[in-house]
C-alpha positions in Angstrom: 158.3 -215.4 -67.4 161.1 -217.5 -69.2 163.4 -215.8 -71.4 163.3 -217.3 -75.0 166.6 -218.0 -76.6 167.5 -215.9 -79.7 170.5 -218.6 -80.7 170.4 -222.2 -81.0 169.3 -223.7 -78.0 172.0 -226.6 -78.1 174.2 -223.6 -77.3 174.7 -221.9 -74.3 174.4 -218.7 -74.8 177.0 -216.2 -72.8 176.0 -214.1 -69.6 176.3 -210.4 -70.5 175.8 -207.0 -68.3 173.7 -204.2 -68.9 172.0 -201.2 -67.7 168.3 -200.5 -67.4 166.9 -197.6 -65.8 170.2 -196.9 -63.7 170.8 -200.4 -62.4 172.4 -203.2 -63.8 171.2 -206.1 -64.7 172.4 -209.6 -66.2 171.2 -211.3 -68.8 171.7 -213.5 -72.2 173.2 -212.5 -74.9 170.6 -212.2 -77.8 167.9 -212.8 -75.8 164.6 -210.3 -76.4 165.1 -207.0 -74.3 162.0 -207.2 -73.5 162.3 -210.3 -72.0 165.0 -208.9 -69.9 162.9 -205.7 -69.0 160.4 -207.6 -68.0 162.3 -210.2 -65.5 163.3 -207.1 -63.6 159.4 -207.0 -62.8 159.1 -203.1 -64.7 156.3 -203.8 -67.3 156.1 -202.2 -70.7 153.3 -201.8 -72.6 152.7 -204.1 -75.2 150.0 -205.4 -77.4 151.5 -207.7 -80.2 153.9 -209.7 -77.4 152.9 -213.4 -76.3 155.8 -215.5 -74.3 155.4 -218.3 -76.3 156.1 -217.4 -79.6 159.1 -215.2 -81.1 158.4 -211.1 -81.1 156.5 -210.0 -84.0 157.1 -205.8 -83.3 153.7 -205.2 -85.0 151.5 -202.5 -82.3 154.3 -200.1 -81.9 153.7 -199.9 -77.9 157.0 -201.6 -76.3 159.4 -198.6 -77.0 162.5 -198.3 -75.0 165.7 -195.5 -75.4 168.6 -196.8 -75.9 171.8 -195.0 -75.6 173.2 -193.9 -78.8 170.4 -194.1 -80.8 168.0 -190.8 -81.7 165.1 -192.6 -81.9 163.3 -195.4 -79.6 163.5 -199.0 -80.3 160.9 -202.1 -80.1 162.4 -203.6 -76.8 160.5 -206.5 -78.0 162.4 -207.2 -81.0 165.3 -205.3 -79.8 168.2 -208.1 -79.0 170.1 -208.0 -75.6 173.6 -207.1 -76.2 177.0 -206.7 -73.4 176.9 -203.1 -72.0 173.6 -201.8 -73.3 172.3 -198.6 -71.3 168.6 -198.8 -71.6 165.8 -196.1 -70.5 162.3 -197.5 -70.4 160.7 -194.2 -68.8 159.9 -190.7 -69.6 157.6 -188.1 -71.3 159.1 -188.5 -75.0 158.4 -192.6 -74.5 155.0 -191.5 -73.2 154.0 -189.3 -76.2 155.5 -192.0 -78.6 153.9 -194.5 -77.2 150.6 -192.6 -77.1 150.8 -191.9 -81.2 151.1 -195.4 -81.9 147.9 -196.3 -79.5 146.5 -193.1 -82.4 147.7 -194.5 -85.3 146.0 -197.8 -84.7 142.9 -196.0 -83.4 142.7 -194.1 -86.3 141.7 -197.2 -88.8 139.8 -198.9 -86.1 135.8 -199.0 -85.2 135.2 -197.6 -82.2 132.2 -200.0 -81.2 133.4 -200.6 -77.8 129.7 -201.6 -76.6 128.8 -203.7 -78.9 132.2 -205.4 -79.1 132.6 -208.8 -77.6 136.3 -207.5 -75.8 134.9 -204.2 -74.4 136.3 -204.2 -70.7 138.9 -206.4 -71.5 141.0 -204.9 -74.8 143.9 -204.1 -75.1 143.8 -201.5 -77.6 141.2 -200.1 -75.4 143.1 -200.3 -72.3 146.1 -198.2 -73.8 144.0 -195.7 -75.0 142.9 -194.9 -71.5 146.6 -195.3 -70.2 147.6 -192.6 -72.8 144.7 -190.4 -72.6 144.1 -190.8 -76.3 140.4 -188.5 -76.2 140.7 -187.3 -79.4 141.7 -188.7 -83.6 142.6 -186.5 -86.3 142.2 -187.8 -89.8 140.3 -190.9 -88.5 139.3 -193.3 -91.4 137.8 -196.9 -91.2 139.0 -199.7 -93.2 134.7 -201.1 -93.7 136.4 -205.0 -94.4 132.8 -206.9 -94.8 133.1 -209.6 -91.4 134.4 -212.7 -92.2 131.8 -215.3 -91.6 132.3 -218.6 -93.3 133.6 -220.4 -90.2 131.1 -222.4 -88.5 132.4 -221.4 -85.3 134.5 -218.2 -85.4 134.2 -215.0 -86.7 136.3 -212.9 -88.6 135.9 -208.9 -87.9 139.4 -207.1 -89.7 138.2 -203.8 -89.4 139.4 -204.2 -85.4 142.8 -206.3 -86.4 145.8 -204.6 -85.3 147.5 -207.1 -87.3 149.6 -208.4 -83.9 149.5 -212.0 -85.5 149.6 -213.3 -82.0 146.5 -215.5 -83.5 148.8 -216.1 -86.3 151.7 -217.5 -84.4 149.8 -219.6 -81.6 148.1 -221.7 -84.4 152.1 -221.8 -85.9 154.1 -222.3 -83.5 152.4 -223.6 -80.4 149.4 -225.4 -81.8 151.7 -226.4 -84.8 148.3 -226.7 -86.9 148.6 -223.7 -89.1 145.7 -223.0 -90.4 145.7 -218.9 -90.1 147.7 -216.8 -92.6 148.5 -212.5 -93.6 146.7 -211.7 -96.9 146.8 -207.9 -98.7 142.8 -207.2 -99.5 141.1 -204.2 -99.8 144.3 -202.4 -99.3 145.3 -203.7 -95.6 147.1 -206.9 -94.5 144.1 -209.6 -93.0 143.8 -212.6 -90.9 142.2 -215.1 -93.1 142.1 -218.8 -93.3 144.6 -220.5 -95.6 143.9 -220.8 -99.1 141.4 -217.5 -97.7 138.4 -220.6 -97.6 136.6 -221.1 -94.8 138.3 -221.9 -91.5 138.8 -225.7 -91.0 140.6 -227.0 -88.0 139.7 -228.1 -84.8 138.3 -225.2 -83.0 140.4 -225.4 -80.3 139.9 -221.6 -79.7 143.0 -220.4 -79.0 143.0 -217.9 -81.4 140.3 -216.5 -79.9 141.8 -216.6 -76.5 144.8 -214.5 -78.1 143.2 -211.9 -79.8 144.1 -208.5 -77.6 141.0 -206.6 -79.2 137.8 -208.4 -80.5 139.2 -209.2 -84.0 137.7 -212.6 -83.6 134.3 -213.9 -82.1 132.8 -216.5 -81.4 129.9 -217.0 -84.0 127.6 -218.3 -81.1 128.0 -215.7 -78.3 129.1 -212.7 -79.7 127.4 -209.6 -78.8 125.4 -211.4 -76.1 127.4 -210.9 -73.0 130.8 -208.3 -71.1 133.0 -209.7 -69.2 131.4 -208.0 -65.8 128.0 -210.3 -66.4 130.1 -213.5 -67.0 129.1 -214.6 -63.2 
């Protein structure tokens, strides 16, 4: 995994020192933390992270300690800085971890057989890693599907509002053609201009999605990722 630079690029940015998890470690100044975690080869959860765009800090899930501060920070967001002393393990990052796999749970169907990323979501992944059995005060968003794209399906009522579909059309496609919009009280992936989708289909959005947000129109609901043999 390559570390992304926080500064300009045509700047070398300084070497710095600091602590995780007892041991030191070197690093860039500015860079993500969670970057740096992660070259260590210690993996945090996370849901809303993609290498190839800048840290959005959406799911909640990447929490660190850091020394000095009361409560834990998004490592993902979180910028490396000289003499750090960072703690990526314990109950208390357990159990905070765990309410924010609740808290997007709460507003979110739980269709799991019927949904075209059952086996393979991520949201459903850290709810098994957390032992998340039970939801108090569940309530469901019922966002009508999104179906005006020829190809893709739009299903909000599972969006974790990651934007990683967002930001891959942005930044790494450089097409654009995805946007945040406040309807029906929560922030949704629509189109731009909220008209039907028109690009080139390329998919990748679909290929980002952590949790079943978006479908394809032709397949969904027709096969899990154990019978694609």
């Amino acid at each position: 995994m390559g570390l992304k630079s926080a500064t300009n690029p045509d700047v070398e940015a300084v070497a710095i020192e600091l602590s995780i998890d007892g041991k030191p470690v070197t690093a860039k100044d500015g860079v993500s933390l969670y970057d740096v975690i992660s070259s260590t080869g210690k993996i945090i959860p996370a849901m809303c992270y993609h290498y190839t765009f800048d840290p959005f800090g959406s799911c909640g899930m990447c929490l660190v300690m850091q020394e000095g501060k009361k409560a834990p920070v998004r490592s993902c967001t979180a910028k490396a800085t000289a003499g750090m002393i960072i703690r990526t393990e314990g109950d208390d990052l357990f159990q905070a971890r765990k309410k924010a796999v609740e808290k997007h749970l709460s507003v979110h169907p739980l269709d799991c057989p019927v949904c075209d990323a059952d086996g393979h979501c991520e949201l459903q992944d850290m709810a098994f890693r957390h032992g998340v059995t039970n939801l108090a005060n569940a309530k469901q968003k019922f966002i009508p599907e999104d179906t005006r794209s020829p190809v893709l399906d739009f299903n909000m009522n599972r969006c974790i509002a990651c934007a990683e579909c967002i930001n891959v059309c942005k930044d790494v496609l450089l097409i654009d053609a995805l946007q945040f919009m406040k309807k029906g009280g929560f922030n949704q992936v629509v189109p731009k201009g909220d008209l039907a989708l028109s690009c080139e289909f390329c998919g990748d959005c679909l290929a980002v999605c952590p949790v079943g947000a978006i479908t394809n129109k032709f397949s969904k609901y027709l096969y899990k990722p154990w019978q694609m043999k």
